[in-house]
Structures are given as structure tokens and as C-alpha cells.
N, CA, C and O atoms as a MOPAC input file, in Angstrom:
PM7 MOZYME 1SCF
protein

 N     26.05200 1    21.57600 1    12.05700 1
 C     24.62100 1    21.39800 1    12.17400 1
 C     24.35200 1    20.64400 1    13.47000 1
 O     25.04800 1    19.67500 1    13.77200 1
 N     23.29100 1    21.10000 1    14.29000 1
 C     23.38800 1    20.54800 1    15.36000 1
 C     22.35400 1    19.20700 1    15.20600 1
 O     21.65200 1    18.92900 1    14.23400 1
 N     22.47400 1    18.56400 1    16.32200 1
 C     21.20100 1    17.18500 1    16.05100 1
 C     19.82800 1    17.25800 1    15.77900 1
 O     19.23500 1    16.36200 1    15.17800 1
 N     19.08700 1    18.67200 1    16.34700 1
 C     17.93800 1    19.11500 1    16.09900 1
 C     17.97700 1    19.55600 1    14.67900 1
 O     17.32400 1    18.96500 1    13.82000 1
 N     18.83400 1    20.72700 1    14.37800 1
 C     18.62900 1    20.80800 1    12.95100 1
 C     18.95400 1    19.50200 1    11.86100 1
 O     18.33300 1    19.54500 1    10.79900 1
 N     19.68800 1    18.60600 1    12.03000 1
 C     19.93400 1    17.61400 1    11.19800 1
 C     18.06700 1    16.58200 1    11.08200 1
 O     17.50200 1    16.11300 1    10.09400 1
 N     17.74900 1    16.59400 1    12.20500 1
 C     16.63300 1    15.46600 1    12.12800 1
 C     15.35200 1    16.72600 1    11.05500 1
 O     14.69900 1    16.44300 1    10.05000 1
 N     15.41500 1    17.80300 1    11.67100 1
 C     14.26900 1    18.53800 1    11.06000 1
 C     14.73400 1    18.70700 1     9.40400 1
 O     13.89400 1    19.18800 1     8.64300 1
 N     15.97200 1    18.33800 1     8.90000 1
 C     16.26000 1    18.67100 1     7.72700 1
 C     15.97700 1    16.78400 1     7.55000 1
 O     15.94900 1    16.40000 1     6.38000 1
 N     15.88600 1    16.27900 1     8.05900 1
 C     15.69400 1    14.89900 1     7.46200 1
 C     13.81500 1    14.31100 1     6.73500 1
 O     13.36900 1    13.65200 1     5.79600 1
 N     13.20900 1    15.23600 1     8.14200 1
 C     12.33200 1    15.37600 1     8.20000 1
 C     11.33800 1    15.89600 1     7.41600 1
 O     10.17700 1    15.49000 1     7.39500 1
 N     11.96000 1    17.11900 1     6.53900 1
 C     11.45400 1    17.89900 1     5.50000 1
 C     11.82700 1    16.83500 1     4.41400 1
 O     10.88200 1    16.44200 1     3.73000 1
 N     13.15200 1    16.27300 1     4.13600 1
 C     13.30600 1    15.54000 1     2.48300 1
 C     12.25500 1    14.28800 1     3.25600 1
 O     11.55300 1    13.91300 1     2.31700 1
 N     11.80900 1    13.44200 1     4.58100 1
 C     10.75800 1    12.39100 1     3.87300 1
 C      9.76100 1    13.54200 1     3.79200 1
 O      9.82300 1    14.12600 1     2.71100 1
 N      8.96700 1    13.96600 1     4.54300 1
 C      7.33600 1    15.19800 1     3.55100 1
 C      7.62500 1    15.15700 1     2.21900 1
 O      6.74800 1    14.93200 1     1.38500 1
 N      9.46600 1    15.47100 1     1.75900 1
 C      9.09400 1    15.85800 1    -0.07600 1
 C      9.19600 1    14.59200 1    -0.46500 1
 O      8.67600 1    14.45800 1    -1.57300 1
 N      9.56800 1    13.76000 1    -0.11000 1
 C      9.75700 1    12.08900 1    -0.77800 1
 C      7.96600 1    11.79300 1    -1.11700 1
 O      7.35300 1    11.62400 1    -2.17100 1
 N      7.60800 1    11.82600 1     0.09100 1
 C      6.17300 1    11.41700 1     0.41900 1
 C      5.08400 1    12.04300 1    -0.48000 1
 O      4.10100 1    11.40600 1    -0.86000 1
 N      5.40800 1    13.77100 1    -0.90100 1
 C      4.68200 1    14.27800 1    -1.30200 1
 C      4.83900 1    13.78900 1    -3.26100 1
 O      4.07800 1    13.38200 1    -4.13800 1
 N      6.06800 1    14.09300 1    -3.15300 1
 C      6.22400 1    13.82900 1    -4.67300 1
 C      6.29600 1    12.15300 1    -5.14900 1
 O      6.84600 1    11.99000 1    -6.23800 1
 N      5.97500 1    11.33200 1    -4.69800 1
 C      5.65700 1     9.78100 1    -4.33800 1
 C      4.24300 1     9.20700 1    -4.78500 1
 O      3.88300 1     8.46700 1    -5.70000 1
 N      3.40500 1    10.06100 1    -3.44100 1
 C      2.23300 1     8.85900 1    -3.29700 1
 C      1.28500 1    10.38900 1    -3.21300 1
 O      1.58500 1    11.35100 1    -2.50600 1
 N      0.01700 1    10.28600 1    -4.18900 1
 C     -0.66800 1    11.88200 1    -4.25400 1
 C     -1.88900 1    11.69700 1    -3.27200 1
 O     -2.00400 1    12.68600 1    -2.54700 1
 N     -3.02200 1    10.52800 1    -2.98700 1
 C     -3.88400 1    10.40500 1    -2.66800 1
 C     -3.83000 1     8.92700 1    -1.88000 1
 O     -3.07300 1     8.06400 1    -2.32600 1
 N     -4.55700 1     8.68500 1    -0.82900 1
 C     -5.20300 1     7.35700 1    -0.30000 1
 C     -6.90900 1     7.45300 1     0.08100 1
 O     -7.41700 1     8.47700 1     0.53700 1
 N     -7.65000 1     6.22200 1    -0.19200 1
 C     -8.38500 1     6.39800 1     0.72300 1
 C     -8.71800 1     4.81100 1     1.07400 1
 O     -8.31600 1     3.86700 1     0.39400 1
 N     -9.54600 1     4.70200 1     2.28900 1
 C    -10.00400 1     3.18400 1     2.20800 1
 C    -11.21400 1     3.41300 1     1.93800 1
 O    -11.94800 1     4.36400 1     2.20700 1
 N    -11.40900 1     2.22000 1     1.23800 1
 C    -12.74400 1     1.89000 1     0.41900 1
 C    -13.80500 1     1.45800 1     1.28700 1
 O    -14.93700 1     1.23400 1     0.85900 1
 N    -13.41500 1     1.31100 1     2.71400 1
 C    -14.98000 1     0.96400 1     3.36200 1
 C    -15.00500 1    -0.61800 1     3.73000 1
 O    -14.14100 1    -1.43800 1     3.41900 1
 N    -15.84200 1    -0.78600 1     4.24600 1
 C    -15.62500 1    -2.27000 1     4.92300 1
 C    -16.64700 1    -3.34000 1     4.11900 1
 O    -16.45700 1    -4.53700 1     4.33400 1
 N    -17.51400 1    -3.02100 1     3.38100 1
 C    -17.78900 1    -4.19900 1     2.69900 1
 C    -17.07600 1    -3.93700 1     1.01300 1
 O    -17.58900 1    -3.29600 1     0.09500 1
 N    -16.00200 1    -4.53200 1     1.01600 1
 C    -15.41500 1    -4.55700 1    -0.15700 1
 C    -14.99600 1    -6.04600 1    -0.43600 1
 O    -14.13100 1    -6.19500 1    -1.30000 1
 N    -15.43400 1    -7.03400 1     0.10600 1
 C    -15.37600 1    -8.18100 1    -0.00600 1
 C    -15.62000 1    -8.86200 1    -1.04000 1
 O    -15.28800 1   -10.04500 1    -1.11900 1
 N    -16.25900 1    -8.20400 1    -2.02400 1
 C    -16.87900 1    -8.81800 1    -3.53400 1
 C    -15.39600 1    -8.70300 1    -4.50000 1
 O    -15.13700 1    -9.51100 1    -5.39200 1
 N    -14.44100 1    -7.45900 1    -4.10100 1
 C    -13.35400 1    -7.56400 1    -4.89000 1
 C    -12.66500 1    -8.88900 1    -4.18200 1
 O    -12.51600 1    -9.39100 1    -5.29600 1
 N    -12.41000 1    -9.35400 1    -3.77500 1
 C    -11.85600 1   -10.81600 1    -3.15600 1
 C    -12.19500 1   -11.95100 1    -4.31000 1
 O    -11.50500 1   -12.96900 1    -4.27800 1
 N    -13.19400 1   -11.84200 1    -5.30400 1
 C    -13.62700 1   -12.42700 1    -6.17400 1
 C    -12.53600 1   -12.44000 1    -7.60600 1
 O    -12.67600 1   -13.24300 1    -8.52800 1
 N    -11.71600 1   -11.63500 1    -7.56500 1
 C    -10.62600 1   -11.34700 1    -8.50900 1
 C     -9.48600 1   -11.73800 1    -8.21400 1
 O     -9.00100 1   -11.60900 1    -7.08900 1
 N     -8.86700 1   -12.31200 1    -9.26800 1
 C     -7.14600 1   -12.61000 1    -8.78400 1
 C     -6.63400 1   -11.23300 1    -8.37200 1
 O     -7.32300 1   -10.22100 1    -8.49600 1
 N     -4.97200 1   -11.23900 1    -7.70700 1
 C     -4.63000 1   -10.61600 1    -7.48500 1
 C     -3.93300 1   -10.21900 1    -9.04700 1
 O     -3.83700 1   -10.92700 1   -10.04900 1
 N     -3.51000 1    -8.83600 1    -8.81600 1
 C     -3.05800 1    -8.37200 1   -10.10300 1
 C     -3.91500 1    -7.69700 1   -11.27600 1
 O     -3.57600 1    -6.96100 1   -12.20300 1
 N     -4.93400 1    -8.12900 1   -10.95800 1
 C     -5.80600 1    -7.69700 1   -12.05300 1
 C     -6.23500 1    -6.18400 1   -11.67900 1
 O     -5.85000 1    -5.48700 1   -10.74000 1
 N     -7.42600 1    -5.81400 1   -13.01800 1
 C     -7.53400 1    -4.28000 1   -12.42100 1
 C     -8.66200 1    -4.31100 1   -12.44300 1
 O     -9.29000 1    -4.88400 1   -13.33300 1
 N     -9.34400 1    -3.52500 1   -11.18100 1
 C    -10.38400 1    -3.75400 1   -10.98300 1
 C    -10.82300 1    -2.11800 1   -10.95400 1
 O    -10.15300 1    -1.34100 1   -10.27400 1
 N    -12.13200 1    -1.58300 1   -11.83000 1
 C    -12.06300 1    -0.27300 1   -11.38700 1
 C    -11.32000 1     0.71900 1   -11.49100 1
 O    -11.25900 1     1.65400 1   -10.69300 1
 N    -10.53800 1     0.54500 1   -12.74900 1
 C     -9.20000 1     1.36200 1   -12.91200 1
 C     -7.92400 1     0.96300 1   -11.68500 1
 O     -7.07800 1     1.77100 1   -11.30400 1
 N     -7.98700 1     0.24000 1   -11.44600 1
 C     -6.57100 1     0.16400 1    -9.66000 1
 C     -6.37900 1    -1.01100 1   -10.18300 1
 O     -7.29800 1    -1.65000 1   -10.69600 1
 N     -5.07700 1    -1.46000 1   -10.10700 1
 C     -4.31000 1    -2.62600 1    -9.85200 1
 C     -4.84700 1    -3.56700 1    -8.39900 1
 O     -4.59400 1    -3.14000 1    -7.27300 1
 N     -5.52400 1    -4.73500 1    -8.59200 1
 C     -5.61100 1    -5.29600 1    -6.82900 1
 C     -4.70200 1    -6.12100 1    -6.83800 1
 O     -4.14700 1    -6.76000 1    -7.73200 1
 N     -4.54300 1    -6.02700 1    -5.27200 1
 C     -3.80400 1    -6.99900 1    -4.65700 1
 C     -4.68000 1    -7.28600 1    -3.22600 1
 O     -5.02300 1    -6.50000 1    -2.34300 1
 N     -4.88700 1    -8.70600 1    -3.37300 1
 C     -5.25100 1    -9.53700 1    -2.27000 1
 C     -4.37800 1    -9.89500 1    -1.38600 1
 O     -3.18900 1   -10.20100 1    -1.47300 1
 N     -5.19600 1    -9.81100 1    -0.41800 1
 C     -4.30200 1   -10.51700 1     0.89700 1
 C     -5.06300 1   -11.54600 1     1.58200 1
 O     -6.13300 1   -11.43800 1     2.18100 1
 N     -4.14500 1   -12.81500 1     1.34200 1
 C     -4.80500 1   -13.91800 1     1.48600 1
 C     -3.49700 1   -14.44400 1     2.07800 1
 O     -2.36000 1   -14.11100 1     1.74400 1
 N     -4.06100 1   -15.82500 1     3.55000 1
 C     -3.29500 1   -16.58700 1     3.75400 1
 C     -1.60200 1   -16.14300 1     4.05900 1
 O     -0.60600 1   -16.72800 1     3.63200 1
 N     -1.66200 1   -14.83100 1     4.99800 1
 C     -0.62500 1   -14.17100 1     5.45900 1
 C      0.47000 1   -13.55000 1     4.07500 1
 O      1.69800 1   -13.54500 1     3.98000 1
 N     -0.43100 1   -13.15000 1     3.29100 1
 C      0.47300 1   -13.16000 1     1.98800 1
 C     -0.25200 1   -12.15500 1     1.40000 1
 O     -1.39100 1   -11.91800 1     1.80100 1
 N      0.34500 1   -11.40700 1     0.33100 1
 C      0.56500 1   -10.53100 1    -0.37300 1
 C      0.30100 1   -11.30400 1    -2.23900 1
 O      0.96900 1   -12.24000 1    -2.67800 1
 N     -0.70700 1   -10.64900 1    -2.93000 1
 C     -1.01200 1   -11.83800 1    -4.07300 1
 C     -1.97700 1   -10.64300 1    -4.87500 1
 O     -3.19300 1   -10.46200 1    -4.81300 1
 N     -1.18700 1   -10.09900 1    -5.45200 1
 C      0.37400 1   -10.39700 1    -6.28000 1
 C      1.49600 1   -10.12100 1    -5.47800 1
 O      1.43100 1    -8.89800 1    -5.34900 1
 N      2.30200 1   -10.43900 1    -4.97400 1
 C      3.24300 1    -9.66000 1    -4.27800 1
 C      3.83500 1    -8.36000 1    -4.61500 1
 O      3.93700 1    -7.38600 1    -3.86900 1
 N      4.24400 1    -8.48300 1    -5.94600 1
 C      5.19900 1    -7.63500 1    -6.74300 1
 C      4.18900 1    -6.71500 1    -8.23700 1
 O      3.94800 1    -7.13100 1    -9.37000 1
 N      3.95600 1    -5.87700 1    -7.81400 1
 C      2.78000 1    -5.55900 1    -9.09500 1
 C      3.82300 1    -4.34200 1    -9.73300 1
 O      4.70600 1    -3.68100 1    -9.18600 1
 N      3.26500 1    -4.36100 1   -11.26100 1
 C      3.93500 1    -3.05100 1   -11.90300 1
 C      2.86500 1    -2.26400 1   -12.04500 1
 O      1.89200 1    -2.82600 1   -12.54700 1
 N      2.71100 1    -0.86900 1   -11.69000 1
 C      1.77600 1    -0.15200 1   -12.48000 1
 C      2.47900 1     1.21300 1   -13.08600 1
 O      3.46600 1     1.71400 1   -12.54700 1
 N      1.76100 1     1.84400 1   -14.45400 1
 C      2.08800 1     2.91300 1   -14.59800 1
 C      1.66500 1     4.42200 1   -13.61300 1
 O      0.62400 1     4.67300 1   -13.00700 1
 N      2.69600 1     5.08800 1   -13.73300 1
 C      2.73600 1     6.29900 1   -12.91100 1
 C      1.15300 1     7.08400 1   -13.02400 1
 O      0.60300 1     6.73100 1   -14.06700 1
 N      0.45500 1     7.88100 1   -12.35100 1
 C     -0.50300 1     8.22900 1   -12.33200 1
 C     -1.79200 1     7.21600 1   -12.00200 1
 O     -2.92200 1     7.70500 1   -12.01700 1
 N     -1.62000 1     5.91500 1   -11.72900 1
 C     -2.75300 1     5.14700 1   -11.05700 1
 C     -2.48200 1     4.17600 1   -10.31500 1
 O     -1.30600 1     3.81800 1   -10.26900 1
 N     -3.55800 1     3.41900 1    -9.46200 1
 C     -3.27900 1     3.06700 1    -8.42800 1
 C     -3.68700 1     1.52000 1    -7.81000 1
 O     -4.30300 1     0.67400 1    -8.45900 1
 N     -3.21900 1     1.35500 1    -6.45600 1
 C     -3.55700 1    -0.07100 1    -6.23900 1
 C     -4.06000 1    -0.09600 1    -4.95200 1
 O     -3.83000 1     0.58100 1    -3.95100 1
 N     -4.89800 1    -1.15100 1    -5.22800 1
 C     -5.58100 1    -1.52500 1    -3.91700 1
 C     -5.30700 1    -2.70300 1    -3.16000 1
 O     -4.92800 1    -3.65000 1    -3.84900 1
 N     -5.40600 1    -2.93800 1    -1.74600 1
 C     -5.31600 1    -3.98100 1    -1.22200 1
 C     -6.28900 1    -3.92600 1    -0.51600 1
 O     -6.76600 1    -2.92700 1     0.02000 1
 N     -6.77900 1    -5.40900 1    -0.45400 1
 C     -7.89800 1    -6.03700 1     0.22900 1
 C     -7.85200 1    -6.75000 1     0.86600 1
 O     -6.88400 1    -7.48400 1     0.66900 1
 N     -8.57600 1    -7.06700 1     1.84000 1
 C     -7.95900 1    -8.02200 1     3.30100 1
 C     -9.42000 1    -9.27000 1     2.54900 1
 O    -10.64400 1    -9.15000 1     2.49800 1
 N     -8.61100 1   -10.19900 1     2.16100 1
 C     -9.64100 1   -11.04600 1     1.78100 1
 C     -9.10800 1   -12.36000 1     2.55700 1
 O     -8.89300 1   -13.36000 1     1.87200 1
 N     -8.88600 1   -12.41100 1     3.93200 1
 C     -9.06200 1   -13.77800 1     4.96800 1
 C     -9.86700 1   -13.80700 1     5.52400 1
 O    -10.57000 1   -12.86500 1     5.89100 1
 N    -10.03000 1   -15.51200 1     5.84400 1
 C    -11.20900 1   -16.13000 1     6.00600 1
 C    -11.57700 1   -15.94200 1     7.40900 1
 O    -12.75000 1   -15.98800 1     7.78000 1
 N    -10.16300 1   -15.63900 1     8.53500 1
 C    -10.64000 1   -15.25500 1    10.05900 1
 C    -10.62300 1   -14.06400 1    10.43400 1
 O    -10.88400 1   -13.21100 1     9.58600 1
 N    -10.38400 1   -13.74400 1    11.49600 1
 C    -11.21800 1   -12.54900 1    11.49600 1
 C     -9.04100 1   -11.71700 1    12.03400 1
 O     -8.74700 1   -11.13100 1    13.07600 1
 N     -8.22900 1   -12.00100 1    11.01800 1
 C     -6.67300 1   -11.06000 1    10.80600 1
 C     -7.18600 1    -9.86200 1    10.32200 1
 O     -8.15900 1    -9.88900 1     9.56800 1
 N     -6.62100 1    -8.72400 1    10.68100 1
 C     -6.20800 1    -7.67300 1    10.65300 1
 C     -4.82800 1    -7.60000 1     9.57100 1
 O     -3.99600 1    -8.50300 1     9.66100 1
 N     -4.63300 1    -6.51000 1     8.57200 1
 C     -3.19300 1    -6.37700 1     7.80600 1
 C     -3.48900 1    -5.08800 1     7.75600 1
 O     -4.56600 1    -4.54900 1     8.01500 1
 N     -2.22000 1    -4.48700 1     7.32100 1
 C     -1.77300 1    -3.30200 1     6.50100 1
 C     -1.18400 1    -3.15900 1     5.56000 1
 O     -0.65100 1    -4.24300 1     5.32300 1
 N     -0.78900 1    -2.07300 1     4.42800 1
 C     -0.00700 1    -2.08000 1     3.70300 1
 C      0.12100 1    -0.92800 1     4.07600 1
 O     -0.71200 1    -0.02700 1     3.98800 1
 N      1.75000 1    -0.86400 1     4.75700 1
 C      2.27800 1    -0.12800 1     5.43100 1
 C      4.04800 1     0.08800 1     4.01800 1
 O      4.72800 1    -0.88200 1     3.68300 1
 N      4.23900 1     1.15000 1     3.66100 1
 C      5.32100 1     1.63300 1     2.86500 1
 C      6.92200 1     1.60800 1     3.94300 1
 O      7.05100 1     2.25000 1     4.98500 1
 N      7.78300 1     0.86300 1     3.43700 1
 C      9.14100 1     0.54800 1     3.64700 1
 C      9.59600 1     2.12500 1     3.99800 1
 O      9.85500 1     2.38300 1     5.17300 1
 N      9.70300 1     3.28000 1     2.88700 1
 C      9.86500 1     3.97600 1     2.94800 1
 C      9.18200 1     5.11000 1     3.88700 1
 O      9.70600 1     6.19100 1     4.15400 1
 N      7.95100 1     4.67400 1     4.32600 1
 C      6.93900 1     5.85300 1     5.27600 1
 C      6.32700 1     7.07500 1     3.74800 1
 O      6.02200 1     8.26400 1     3.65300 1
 N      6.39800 1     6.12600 1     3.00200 1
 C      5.29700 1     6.83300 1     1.74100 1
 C      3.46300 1     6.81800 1     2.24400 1
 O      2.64100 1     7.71700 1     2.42100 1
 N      3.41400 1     5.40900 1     2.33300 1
 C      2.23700 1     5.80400 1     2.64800 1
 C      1.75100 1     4.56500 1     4.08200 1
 O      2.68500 1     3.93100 1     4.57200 1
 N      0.72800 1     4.39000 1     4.48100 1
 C      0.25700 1     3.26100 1     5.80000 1
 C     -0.80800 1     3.26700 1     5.79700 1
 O     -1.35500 1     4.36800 1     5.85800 1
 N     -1.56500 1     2.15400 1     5.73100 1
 C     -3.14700 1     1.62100 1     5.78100 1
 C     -3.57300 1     1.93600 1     6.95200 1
 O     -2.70700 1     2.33100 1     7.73200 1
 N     -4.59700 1     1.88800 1     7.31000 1
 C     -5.28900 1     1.92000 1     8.81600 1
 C     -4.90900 1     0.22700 1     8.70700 1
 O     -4.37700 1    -0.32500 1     7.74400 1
 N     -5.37600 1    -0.44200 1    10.06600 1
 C     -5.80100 1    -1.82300 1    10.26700 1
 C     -6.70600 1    -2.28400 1     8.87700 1
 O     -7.63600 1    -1.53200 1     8.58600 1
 N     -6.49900 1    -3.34100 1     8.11400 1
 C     -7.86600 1    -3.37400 1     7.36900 1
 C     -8.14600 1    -5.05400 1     7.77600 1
 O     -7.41100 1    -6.03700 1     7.68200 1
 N     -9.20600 1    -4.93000 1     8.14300 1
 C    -10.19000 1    -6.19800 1     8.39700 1
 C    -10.58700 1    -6.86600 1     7.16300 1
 O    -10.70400 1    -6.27100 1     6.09200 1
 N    -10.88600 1    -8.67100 1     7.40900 1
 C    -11.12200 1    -8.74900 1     6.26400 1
 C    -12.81200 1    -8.47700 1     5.61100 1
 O    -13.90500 1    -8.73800 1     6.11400 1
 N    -12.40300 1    -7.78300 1     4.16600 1
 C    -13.36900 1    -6.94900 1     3.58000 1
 C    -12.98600 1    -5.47100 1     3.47200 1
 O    -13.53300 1    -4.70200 1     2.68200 1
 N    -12.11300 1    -5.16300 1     4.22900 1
 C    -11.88800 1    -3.69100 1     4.18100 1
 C    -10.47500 1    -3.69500 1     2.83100 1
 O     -9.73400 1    -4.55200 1     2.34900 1
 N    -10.65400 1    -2.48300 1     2.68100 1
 C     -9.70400 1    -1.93300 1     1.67900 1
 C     -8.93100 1    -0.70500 1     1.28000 1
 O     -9.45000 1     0.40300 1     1.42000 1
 N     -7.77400 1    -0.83500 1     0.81400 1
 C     -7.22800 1     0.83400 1     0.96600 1
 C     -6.60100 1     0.45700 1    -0.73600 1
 O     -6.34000 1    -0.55700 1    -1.38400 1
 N     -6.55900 1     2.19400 1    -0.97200 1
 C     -6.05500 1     2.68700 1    -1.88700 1
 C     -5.07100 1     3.81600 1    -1.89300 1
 O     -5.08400 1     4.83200 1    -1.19800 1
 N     -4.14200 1     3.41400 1    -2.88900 1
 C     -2.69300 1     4.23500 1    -3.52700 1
 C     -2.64400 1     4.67700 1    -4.62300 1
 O     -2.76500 1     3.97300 1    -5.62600 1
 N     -2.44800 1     5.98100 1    -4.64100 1
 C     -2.63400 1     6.32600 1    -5.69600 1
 C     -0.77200 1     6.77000 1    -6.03500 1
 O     -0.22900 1     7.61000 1    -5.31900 1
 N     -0.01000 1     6.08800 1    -7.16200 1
 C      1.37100 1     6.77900 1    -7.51300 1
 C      1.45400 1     7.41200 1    -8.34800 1
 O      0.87800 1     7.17600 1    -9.41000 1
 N      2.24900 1     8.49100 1    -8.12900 1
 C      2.47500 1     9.57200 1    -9.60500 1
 C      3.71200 1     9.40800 1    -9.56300 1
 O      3.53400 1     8.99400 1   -10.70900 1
 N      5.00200 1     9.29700 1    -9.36400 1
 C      6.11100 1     9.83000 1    -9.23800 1
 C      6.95700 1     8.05800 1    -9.74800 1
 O      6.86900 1     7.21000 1    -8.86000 1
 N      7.55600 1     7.69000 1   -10.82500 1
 C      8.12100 1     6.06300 1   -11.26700 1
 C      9.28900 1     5.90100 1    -9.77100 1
 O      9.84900 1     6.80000 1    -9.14400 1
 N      9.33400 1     4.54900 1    -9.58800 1
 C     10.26500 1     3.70000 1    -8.61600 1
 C      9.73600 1     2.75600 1    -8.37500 1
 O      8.76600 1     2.20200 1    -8.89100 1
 N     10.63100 1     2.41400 1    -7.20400 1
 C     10.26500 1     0.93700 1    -6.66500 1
 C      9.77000 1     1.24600 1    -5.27100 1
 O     10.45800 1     2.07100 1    -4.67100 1
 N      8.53800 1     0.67500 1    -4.51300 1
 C      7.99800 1     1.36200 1    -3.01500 1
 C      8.17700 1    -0.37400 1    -2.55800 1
 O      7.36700 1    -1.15700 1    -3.05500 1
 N      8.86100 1    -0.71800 1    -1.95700 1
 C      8.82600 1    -2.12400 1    -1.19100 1
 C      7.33000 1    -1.55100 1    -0.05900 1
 O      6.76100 1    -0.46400 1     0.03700 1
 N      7.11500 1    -2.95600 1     0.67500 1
 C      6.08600 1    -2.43000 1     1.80900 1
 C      5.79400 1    -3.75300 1     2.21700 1
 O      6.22800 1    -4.77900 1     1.69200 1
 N      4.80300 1    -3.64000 1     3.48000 1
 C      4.86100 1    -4.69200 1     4.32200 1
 C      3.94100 1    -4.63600 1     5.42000 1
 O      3.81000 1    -3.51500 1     5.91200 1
 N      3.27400 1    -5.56400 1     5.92700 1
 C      2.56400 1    -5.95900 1     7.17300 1
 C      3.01200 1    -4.98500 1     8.15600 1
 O      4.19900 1    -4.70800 1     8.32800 1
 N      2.19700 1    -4.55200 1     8.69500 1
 C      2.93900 1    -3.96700 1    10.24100 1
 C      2.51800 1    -5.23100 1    11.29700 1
 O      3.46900 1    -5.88500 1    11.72300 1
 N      1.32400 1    -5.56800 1    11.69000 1
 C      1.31700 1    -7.12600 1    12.33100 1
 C      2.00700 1    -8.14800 1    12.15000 1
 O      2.31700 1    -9.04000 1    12.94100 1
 N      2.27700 1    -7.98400 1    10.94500 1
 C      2.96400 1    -9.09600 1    10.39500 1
 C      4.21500 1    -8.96800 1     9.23600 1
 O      4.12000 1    -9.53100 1     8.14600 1
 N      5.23800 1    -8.26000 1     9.57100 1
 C      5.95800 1    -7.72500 1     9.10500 1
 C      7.05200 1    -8.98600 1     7.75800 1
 O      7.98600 1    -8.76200 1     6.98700 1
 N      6.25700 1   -10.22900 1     8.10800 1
 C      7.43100 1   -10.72800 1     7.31300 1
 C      6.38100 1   -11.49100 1     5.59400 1
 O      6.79000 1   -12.22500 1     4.69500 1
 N      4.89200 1   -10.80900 1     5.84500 1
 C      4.61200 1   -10.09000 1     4.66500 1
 C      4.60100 1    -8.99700 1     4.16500 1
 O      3.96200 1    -8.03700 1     4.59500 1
 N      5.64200 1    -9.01500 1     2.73900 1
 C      6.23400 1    -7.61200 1     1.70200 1
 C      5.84700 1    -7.86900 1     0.38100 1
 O      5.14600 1    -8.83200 1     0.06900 1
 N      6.05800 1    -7.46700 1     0.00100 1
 C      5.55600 1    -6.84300 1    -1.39600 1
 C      5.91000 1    -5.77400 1    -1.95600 1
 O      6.22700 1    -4.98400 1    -1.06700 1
 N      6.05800 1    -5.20000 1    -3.22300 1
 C      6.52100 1    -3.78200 1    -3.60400 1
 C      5.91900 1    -3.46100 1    -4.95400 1
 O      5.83600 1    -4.29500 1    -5.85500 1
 N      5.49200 1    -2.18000 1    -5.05000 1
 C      5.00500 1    -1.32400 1    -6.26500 1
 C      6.08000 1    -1.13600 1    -6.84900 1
 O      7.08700 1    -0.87400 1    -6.19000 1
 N      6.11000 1    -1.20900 1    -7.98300 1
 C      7.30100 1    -0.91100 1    -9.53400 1
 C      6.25100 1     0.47300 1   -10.07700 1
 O      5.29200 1     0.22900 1   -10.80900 1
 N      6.51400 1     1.69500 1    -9.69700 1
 C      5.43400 1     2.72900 1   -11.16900 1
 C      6.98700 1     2.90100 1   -12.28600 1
 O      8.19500 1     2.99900 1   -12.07000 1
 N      6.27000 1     2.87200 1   -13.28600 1
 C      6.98800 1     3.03500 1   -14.54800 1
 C      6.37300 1     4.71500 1   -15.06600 1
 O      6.76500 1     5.21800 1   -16.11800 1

């Protein structure tokens, strides 16, 4: 197999990782700041949240069952930028400002570690059961 065909065959299993993984995203828009009012972990709206507060990830570690999803919210007080960007390249936030928000939707059970792209040495990881 030559090097071109090896990367394009690598290339196709992440698309099927990705596809059979993570089904939907969207971000929720930029005034979502009222969910900031909830602990992390809780469910808000059918979704698991997770806040991002204070260069951190809160809940860090959430479980949800397969078929629904979680959100993260940029709930700091200056004006940081985060992502929740997937370990694996499952899924990647735009920039979210704080107030902005994205959503994951999982169908497929594992473990998705993930992490800051600005700030890479906040992680966190989805458990779907």
C-alpha cells in the first residue's frame, strides 16, 4: 500500500468513526447566557450542560445515555473564547464566546475525551452508555 493509499484509507475509518459517533451539532446562538444559571451537569432542555467557567470544564466528566446530548456554555466573566474540541476529531465547536453555546448530540456508547483548543490543558470527556 502506498503512503497515499494508506492516509486515504485512514481517512475513510475517521468519516466512519465520526459518522457512527456524533449524529448532529449545532450552536445555540450567542445569548445563551441564562443557561450559566445552572450547575454544570444538570439537564437543561433535554441536554446534559456543562459550563465553562474559570478555564475549566464543570462538570468535567459527564455520563449520558446514547441518543442525547450535551451542551457547553462559555459562561466567563471576560471576554475568553473556548471550544469543545473532540480528542478523537468526532466533533469541534466554533470559538464560543462567553454566552455562546454548542451542542452534541451522541448515538453510538464510549468514552469521547475533549478539550480546549486555546487552551488545551482544559479536558473533559463524554461517557454515552
Amino acid at each position: 500500500m502506498t503512503r497515499a493509499q494508506g492516509g486515504i484509507v485512514v481517512a475513510g475509518f475517521a468519516a466512519l468513526i465520526a459518522v457512527a459517533c456524533f449524529s448532529e451539532h449545532s450552536s445555540a446562538g450567542p445569548d445563551n447566557s441564562d443557561l450559566c444559571s445552572n450547575p454544570g451537569g444538570s439537564v437543561v432542555n433535554g441536554s446534559t450542560l456543562v459550563t465553562i467557567r474559570d478555564f475549566s470544564f464543570q462538570t468535567q466528566n459527564v455520563t449520558i445515555q446514547a441518543g442525547t446530548s450535551v451542551t457547553w456554555v462559555n459562561c466567563e466573566s471576560s471576554a475568553t473564547s473556548h471550544t469543545s474540541t473532540s480528542d478523537q476529531e468526532v466533533w469541534s465547536s466554533p470559538l464560543l464566546a462567553p454566552g455562546q453555546a454548542f451542542t452534541a448530540t451522541f448515538d453510538t456508547p464510549g468514552v469521547f475525551p475533549y478539550h480546549c483548543n486555546p487552551h488545551p490543558f482544559m479536558t473533559g470527556s463524554v461517557t454515552v452508555e
